[in-house]
C-alpha positions in Angstrom: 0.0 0.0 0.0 1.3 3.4 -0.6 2.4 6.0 2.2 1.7 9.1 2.6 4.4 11.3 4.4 3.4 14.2 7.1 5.9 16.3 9.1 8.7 13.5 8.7 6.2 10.7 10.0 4.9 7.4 7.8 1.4 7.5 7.7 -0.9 5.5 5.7 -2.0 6.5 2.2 -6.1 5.1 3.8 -7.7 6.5 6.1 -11.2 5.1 7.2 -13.0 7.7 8.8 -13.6 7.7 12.5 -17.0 8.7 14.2 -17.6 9.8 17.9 -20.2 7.8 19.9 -22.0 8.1 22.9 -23.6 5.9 26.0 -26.1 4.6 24.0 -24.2 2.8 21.7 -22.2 1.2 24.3 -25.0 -0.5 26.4 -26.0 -1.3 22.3 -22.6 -3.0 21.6 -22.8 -5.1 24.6 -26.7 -6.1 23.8 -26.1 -7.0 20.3 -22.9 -9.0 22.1 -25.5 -11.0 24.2 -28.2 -11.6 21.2 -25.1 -13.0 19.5 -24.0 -15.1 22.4 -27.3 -16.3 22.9 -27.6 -17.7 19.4 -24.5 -19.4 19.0 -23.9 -20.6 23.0 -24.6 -23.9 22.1 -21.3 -25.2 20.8 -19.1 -22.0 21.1 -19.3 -21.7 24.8 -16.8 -24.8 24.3 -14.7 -22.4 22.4 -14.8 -20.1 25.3 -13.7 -22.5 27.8 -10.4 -22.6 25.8 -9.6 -19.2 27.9 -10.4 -19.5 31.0 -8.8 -23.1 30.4 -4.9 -21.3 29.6 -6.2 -18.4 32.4 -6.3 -22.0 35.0 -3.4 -23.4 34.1 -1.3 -20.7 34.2 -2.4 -19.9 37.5 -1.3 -22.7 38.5 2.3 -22.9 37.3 2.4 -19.8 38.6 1.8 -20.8 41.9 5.0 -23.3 42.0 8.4 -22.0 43.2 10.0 -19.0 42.0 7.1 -18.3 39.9 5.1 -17.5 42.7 5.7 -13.6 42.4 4.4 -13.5 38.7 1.0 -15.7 40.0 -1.4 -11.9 39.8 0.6 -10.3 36.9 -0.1 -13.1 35.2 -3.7 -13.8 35.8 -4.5 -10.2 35.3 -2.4 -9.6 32.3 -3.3 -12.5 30.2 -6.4 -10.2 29.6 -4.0 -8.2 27.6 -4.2 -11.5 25.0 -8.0 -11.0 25.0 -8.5 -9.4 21.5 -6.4 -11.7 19.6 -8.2 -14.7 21.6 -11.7 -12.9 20.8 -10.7 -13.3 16.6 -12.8 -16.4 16.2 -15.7 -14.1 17.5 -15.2 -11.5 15.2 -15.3 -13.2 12.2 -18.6 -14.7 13.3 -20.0 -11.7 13.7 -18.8 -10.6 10.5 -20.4 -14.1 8.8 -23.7 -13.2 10.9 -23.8 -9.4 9.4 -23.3 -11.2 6.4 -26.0 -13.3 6.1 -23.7 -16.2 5.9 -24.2 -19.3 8.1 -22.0 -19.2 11.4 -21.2 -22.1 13.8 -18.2 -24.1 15.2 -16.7 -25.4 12.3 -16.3 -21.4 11.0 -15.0 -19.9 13.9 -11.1 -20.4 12.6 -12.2 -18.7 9.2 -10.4 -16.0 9.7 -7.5 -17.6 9.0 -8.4 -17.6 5.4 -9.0 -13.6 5.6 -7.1 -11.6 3.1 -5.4 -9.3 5.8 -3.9 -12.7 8.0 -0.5 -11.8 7.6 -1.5 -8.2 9.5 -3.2 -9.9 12.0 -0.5 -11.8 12.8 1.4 -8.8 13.6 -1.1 -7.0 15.6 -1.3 -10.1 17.7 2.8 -10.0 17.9 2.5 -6.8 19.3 0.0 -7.6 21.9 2.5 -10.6 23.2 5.3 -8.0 23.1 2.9 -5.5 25.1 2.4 -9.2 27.2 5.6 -9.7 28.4 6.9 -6.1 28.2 4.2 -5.9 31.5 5.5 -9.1 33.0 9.2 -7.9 32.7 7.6 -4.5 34.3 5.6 -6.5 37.1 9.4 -8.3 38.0 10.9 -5.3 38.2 8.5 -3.7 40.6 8.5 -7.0 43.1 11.7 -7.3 43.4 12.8 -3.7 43.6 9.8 -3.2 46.1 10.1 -6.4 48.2 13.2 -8.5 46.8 13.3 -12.3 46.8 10.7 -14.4 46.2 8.4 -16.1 48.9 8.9 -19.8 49.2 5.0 -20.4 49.5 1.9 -19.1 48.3 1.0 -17.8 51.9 4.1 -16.0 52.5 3.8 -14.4 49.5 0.0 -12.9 50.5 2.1 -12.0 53.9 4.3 -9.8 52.3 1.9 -8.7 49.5 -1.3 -7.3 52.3 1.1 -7.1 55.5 3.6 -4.9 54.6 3.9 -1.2 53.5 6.5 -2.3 50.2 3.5 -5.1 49.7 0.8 -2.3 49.4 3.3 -0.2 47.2 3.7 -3.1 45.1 -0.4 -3.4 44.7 -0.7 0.8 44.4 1.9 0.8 42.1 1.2 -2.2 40.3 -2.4 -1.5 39.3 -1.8 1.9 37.9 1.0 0.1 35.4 -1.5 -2.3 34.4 -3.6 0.5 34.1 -1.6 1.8 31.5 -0.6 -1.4 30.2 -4.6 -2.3 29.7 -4.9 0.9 27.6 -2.0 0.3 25.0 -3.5 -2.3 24.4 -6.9 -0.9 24.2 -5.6 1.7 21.8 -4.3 -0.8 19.7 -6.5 -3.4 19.3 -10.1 -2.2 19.8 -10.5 -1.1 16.2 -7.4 -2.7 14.5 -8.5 -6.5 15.2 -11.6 -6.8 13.7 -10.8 -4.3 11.0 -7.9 -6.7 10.2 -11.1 -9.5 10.4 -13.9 -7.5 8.5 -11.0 -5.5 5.9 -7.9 -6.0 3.7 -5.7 -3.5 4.9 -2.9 -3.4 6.6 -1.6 -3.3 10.4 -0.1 0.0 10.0 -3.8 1.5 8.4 -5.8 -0.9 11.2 -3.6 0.3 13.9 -4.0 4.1 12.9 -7.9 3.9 12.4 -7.7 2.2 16.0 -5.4 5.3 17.6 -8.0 7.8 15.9 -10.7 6.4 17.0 -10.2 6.0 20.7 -8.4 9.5 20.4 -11.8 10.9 19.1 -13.8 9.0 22.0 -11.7 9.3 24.7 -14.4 9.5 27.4 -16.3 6.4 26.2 -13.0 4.1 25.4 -12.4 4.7 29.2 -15.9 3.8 29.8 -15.6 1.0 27.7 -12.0 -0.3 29.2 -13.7 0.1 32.5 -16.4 -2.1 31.5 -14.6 -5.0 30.2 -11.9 -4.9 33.1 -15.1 -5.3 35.5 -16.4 -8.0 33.1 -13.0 -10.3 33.4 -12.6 -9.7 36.8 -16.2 -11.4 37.7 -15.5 -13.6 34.8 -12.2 -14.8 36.4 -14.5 -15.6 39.9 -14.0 -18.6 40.6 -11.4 -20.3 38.6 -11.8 -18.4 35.4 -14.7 -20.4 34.3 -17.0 -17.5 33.7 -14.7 -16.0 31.1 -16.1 -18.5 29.0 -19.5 -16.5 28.6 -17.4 -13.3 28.7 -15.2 -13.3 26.5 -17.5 -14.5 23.9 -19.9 -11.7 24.6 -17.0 -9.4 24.7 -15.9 -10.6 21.5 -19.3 -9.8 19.5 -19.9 -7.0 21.6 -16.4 -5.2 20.2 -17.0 -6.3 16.5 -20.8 -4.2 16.9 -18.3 -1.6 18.7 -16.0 -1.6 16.0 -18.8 -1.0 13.5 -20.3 2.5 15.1 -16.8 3.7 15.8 -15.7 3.6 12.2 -16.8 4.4 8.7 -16.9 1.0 6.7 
């Protein structure tokens, strides 16, 4: 695709344009999310089990040894994989739009999409905006409280007992804060642009950028409402992320459609 230059920086030649929403078509995203979920929870909700399945296990690795410090930076940032997890989704609700029939054995279609190879990227950048947080997250404990806690318990001693504990947590949250909204930035648009479009990740990733930029007070709306959404997903076990993240899934494709020109 050709590139158009701007003050020294590469932008992209296309440019979707970007609308500003409101309330009303959040709470519509996230009902359109729950129609979808409804029709399709026979079979899928074994897709959405896949999840909270990875969420469990790594939990519980990180519970063993040395790997204890990583245990909540793990469970919480393995939300930052969401959107590339939720692709399946997307390209059902694209096939749904569509008219064209939508079940199990399509939910991998969007491997055959044009834009793949961009997808694949996007996703490498979520991993990299992964394990940037978890390198972060190491940092902090050990800077904050040093070595690692030879059990589980001792490490919820240290963590709620002790002021360096509860700069860990202060400190901790507001990086995945920021973590949670790179990520937001970059993937609320871009992932099922890359699903619905044949474009690039440099024009998915800009239409993504714009449009939060132009909707700033409803993306943190929106981040705040799928943060609460895993959390009680995660309670217990993980096993309800496999309603939410389907739900979240469709309910970001209907998102993606009101936040940007088609």
């Amino acid at each position: 695709m050709a590139v158009a230059h701007l003050e020294g920086v590469e932008l992209p030649a296309e440019r979707f344009e970007v609308r500003t929403i409101g309330t009303a078509d959040l709470k519509d995203a996230l009902r359109q999310g729950w129609a979808d979920f409804l029709e399709w929870r026979g079979d899928l909700v074994i897709v959405g089990f896949i999840y909270p399945a990875v969420g469990l296990i790594v939990a519980i690795l990180a519970l063993q040894g040395s790997l204890i410090p990583f245990f909540f930076p793990l469970a919480a940032g393995i939300s930052l994989l969401g959107p590339a997890a939720a692709t399946g989704f997307y390209e059902l609700a694209r096939r749904r739009e569509e008219g064209q029939p939508s079940g199990l054995s399509h939910f991998f279609g969007f491997a055959k999409r044009p834009a793949l190879d961009s997808i694949s990227i996007v996703v490498g950048l979520l991993l990299a905006v992964f394990l940037a947080w978890l390198i972060v997250a190491g940092i902090l404990f050990f800077g904050l409280i040093g070595t690692a806690p030879e059990t589980f318990g001792a490490f919820l001693t240290q963590l709620f007992t002790t002021p360096q504990g509860w700069g860990l947590i202060i400190i901790g949250n507001l990086a995945g804060l920021c973590f949670a909204a790179v990520v937001l930035t970059l993937s609320v648009v871009s992932m099922p642009m890359l699903v619905d479009k044949d474009v690039d990740a440099r024009t998915a990733i800009d239409t993504s950028v714009r449009a939060v930029a132009a909707n700033k007070g409803m993306m943190i709306r929106w981040g705040l409402i799928v943060a609460a959404l895993l959390v009680v997903g995660s309670i217990p076990f993980f096993v309800g992320l496999a309603v939410v993240l389907p739900v979240l899934g469709y309910a970001t494709w209907h998102l993606y459609t009101k936040l940007v020109v088609r």
